[in-house]
C-alpha positions in Angstrom: 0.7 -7.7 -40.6 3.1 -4.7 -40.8 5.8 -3.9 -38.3 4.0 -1.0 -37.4 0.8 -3.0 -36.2 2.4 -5.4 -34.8 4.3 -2.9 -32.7 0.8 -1.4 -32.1 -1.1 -4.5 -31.1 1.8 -5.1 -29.0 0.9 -1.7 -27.0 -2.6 -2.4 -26.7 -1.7 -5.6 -25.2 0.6 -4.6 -22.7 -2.0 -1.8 -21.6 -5.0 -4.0 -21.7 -2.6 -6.5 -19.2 -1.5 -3.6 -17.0 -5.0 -2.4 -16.9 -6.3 -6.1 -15.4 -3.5 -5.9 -12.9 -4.0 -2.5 -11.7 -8.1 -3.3 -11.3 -7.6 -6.5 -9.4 -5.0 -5.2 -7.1 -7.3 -2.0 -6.7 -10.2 -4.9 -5.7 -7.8 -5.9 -2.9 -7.7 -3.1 -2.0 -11.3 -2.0 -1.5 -12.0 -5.5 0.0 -9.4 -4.9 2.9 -11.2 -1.2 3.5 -14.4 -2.9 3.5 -12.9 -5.3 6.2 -11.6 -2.7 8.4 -14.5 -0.4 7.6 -16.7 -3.8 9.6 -14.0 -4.6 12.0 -14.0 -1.2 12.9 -18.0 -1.0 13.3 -18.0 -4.3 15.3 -15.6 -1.9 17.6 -17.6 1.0 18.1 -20.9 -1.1 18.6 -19.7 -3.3 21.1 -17.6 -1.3 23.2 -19.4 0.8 24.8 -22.7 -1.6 25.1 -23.5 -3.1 28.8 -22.5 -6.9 29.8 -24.4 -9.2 29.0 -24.0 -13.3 31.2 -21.4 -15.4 29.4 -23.5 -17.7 28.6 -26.1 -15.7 26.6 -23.6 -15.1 23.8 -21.4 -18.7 24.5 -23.8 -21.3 26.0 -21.5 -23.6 25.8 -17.8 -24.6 25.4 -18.5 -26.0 22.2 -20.6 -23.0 20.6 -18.4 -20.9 18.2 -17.7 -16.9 19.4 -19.1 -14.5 16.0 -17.2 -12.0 14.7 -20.6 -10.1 15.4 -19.5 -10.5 19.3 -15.7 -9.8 19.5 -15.0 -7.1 21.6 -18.5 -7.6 23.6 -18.4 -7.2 27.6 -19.8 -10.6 29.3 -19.6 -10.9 33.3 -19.3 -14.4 34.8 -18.8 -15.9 37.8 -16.3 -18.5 39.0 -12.9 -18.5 40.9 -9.0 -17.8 39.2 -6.7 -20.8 39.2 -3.1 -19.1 40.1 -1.0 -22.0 39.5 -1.8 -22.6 35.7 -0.8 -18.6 35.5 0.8 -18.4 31.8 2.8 -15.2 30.1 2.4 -14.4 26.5 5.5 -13.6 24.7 6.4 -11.0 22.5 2.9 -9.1 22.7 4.0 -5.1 22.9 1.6 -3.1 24.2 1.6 0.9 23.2 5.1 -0.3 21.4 6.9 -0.8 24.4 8.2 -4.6 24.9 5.4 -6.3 27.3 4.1 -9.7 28.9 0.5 -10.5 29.5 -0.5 -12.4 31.9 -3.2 -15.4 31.4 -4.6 -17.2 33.9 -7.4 -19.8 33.7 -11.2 -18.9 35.5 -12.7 -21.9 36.1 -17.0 -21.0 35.7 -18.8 -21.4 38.6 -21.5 -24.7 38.1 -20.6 -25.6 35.0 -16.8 -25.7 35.7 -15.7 -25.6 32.5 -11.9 -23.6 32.0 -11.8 -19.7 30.4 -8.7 -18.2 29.8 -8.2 -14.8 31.2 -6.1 -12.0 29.8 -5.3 -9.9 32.9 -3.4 -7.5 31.2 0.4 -6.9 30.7 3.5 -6.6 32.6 6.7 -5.1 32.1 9.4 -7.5 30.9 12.2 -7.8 34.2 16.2 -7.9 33.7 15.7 -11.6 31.9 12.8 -12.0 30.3 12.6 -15.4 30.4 12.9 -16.1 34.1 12.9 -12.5 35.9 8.9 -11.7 35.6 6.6 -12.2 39.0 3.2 -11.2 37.3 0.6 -10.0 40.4 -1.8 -12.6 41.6 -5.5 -12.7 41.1 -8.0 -12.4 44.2 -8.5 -15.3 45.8 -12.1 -17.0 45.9 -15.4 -16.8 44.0 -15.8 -13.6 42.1 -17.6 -11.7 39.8 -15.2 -11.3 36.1 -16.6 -8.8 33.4 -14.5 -9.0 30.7 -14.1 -8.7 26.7 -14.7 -11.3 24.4 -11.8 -12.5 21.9 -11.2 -15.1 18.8 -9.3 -17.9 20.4 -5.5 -17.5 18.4 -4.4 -19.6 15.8 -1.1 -22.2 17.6 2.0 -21.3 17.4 4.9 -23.4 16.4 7.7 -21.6 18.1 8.9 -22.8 21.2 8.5 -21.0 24.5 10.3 -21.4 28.3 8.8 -22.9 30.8 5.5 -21.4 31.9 5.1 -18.9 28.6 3.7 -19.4 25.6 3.6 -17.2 21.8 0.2 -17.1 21.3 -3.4 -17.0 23.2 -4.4 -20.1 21.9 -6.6 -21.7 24.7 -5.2 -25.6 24.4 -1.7 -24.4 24.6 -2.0 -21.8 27.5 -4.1 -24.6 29.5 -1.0 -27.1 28.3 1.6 -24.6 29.8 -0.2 -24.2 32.9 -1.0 -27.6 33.6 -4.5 -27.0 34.2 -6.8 -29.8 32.6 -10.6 -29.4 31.8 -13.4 -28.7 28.9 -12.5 -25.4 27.4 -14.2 -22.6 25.4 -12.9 -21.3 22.0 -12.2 -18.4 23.0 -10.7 -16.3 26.0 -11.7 -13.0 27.3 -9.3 -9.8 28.3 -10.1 -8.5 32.1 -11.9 -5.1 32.6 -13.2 -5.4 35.9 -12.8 -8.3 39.3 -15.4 -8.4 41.8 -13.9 -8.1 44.5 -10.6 -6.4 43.2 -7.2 -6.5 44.8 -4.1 -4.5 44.5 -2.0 -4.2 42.4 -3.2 -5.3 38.8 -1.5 -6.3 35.7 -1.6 -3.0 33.2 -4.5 -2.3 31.4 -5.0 -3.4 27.6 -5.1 -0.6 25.3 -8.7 -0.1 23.4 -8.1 -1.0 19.6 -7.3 1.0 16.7 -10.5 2.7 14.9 -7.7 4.4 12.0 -9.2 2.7 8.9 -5.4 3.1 7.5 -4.9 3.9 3.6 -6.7 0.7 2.0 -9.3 3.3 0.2 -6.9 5.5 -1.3 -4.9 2.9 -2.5 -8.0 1.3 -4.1 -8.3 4.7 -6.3 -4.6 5.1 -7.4 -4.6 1.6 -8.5 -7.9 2.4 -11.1 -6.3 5.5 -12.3 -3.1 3.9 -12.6 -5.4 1.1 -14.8 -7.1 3.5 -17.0 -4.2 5.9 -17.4 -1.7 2.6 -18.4 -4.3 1.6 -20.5 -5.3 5.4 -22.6 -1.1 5.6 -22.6 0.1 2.7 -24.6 -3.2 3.0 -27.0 -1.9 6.5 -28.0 0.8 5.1 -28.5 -0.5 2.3 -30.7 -2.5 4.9 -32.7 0.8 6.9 -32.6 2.7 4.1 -34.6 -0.3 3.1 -37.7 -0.4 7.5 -38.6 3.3 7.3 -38.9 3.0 4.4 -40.9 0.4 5.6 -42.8 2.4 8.9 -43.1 5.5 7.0 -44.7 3.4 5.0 -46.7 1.5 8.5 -48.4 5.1 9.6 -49.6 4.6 13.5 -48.5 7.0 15.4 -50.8 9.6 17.2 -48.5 8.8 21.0 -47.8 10.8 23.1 -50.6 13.4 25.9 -49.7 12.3 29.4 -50.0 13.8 30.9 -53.2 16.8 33.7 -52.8 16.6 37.4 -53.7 17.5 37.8 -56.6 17.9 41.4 -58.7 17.2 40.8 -62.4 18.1 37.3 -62.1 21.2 37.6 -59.9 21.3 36.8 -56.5 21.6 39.2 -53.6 22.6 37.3 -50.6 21.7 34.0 -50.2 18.7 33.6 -47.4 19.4 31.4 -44.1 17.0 28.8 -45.3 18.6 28.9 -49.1 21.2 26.0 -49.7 24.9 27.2 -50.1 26.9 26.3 -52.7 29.6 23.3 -52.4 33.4 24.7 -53.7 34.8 22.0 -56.4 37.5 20.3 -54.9 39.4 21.1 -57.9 38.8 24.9 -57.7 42.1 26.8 -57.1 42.2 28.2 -54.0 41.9 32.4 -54.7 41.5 34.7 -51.5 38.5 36.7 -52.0 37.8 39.7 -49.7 35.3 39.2 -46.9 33.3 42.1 -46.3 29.8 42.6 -44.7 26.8 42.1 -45.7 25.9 45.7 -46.7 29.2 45.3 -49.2 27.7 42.3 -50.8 24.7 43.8 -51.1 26.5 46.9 -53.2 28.7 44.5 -54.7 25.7 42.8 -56.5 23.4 45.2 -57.2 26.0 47.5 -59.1 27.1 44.3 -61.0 23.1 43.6 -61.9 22.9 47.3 -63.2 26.2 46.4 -65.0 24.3 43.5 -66.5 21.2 45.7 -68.2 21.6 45.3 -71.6 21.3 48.7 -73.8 22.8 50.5 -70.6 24.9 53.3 -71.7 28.4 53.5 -70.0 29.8 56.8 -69.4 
C-alpha cells in the first residue's frame, strides 16, 4: 500500500469513527427529548384532572405509584402527626434558598403513615436551628394532594429533625414516627378544614422541553458532515498521487518578441538571463523601456543583410 492510501484509509477511518460518535450521542439525545416530551405529557394530563380516593390509584402500602400517576390529585382522609414534623434541606423553590416542611398523615382505618409535603418555608438567621415551620390543623381532615416517586436516600448527614431527601423511611426515621408506610408521598394542595397560616405553595413543574431536540440534529449533521469531510479528503490524497505518478510535463514559458530573430524586451513570464560571475563589471545605461525598444529594433534593421548604408 502507498503512502498516499494509507494516509487516505486513515481519513476514512477517522471520519467513519467520528461519524458513530456523533450518531450515538445524537441517540442520547433524542431519547432524553423523548423522555421529557412523556414527562411533560404525564404533566399536562394529570394536572388539571379531578381527585380521585387514595386508594384507587395506591390500594395499598405495598402497591408501586406508575409513572402514569405522578402528578395525579388523590383526597384522603386521616389526621397530621405534628411531632414527627421533618424539614427537607437544600430544596430551593423559584431559586430562592427554601425548607419544606413534611409531616406524616396517618390514614384514617387503615392507619398506615403518608408523608406530606406542606410546602416550603423560608430559611431563618440559622438555618439549622432558627426555622418554626406552621402547624397543621388539628383533628381528622380531609387532604387532597399530588402524588410523587418516593426519593432515592441520601447519604449526607442532616441536624436534628431535617433530612436531604423525601425518602419516606428516612423522614419517618427523623421524626420518630413508626408504622407501615407507602412508597411514595404526596405534596399538599388543599386541608379540609384549613388553618392559617400555611407553608408556601409548591411551584407547578416545568413544561420547557429544554434543547434535547436540537442537539439531537447538530450531532447528525456534525456526523455526516465529519464523515463527507475527511473522504474528500481521502479522495484528495489518491488524484494527487495519481497526478505525481502521470509525470505532467511542467507548463512552458511563453516565447519573447523577437524582431528578425532578436529580442525586443524580454516578457514578465520569459526567464532572465544569469550574468557570469566572471563577466567584468561595465556600467551600461539604464533607460526605459521605450529606449530599449529603439535600441533594438534600429540594431535588427542594422542586422538586414544586403541593407545599403548611407
Amino acid at each position: 500500500m502507498s503512502p498516499a492510501a494509507r494516509r487516505a484509509t486513515g481519513l476514512v477511518l477517522v471520519g467513519i469513527v467520528l461519524a458513530v460518535a456523533c450518531t450515538f450521542l445524537g441517540r442520547w439525545q433524542w431519547n432524553r427529548h423523548v423522555w421529557r416530551d412523556g414527562a411533560i405529557a404525564v404533566v399536562e394530563t394529570n394536572w388539571s384532572a379531578e381527585p380521585v380516593p387514595l386508594a384507587a390509584v395506591l390500594d395499598s402500602p405495598g402497591t408501586p405509584l406508575t409513572d402514569a400517576d405522578v402528578w395525579r390529585r388523590v383526597t384522603v382522609v386521616g389526621h397530621y402527626e405534628p411531632s414527627g414534623t421533618v424539614l427537607l434541606r437544600n430544596r430551593p423553590v423559584d431559586g430562592a434558598a427554601a425548607y419544606h416542611v413534611l409531616v406524616p398523615f396517618v390514614v384514617e382505618d387503615a392507619g398506615t403513615v403518608l408523608v406530606v409535603d406542606r410546602g416550603w418555608v423560608e430559611p431563618g438567621a440559622d438555618g439549622s436551628v432558627d426555622v418554626t415551620p406552621p402547624e397543621p390543623p388539628e383533628g381528622t381532615i380531609t387532604l387532597t394532594a399530588r402524588l410523587r416517586h418516593d426519593e432515592p436516600a441520601s447519604d449526607r448527614t442532616a441536624p436534628a429533625g431535617q433530612v436531604q431527601a423525601i425518602a419516606v423511611d428516612q423522614v419517618l426515621a427523623a421524626g420518630g414516627v413508626e408504622g407501615q408506610s407507602y412508597d411514595a408521598y404526596v405534596a399538599m394542595t388543599a386541608e379540609d378544614p384549613s388553618i392559617s397560616p400555611v407553608p408556601g405553595q409548591l411551584p407547578a413543574p416545568s413544561t420547557d422541553p429544554g434543547s434535547h431536540l436540537s442537539y439531537a440534529f447538530q450531532w447528525w449533521t456534525f456526523a455526516l458532515g465529519g464523515l463527507v469531510a475527511f473522504c474528500l479528503g481521502a479522495r484528495r490524497e489518491l488524484q494527487d498521487e495519481r497526478a505525481a505518478a502521470a509525470g505532467d510535463p511542467p507548463a512552458q514559458a511563453p516565447l519573447p518578441v523577437t524582431v528578425s530573430g532578436v529580442e525586443l524586451w524580454p516578457t514578465r513570464d520569459a526567464p532572465r538571463q544569469r550574468r557570469s560571475p566572471t563577466a567584468p563589471d561595465v556600467p551600461h545605461r539604464r533607460g526605459g523601456r521605450d529606449e530599449d525598444a529603439e535600441d533594438a529594433l534600429i540594431d535588427a534593421q542594422l542586422a538586414q543583410p544586403g541593407r545599403d548604408d548611407r
